[in-house]
C-alpha positions, -999 to 999 in steps of 0.1 A, spaced: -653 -584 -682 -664 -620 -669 -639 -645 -661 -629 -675 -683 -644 -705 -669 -616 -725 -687 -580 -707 -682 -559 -694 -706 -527 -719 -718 -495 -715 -701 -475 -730 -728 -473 -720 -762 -489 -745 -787 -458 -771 -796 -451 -769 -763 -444 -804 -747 -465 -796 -718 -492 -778 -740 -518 -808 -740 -510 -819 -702 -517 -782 -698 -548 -784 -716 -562 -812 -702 -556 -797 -669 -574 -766 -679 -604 -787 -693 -604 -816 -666 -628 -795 -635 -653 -784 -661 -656 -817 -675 -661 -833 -643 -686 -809 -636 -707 -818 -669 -702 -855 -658 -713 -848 -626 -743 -825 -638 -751 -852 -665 -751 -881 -636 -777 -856 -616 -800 -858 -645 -802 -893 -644 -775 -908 -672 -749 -932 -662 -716 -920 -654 -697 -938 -679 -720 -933 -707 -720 -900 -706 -680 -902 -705 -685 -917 -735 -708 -896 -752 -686 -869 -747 -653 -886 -762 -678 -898 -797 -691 -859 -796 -655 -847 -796 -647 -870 -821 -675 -862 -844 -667 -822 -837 -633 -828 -850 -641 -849 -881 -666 -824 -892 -642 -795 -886 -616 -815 -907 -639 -822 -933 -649 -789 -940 
């Protein structure tokens, strides 16, 4: 079996440390998009914020369905 690019949470999910944990867990693979996306020719911090509105977006269409 391949191994997770993102690892598993060490806290369970009303953890206090569960989205410090998680942010942790995201934070090199979204430095790497950044990074990949700044190769390609997009500014740094508008790709930053691309990725926040897409998150955003993901989450309200989730919500609404």
């Amino acid at each position: 079996m391949a191994e997770l690019a993102i690892r598993k949470p060490v806290h369970e999910v009303n953890a206090a440390r569960y989205d410090s944990d998680c942010q942790e867990a995201l934070a090199g693979s979204l430095d790497d998009l950044i990074a990949q996306a700044e190769a390609a020719g997009w500014d740094r911090n508008r790709a930053a914020s691309a990725l926040m509105y897409l998150a955003a977006k993901r989450l309200r269409a989730r919500a609404e369905s």
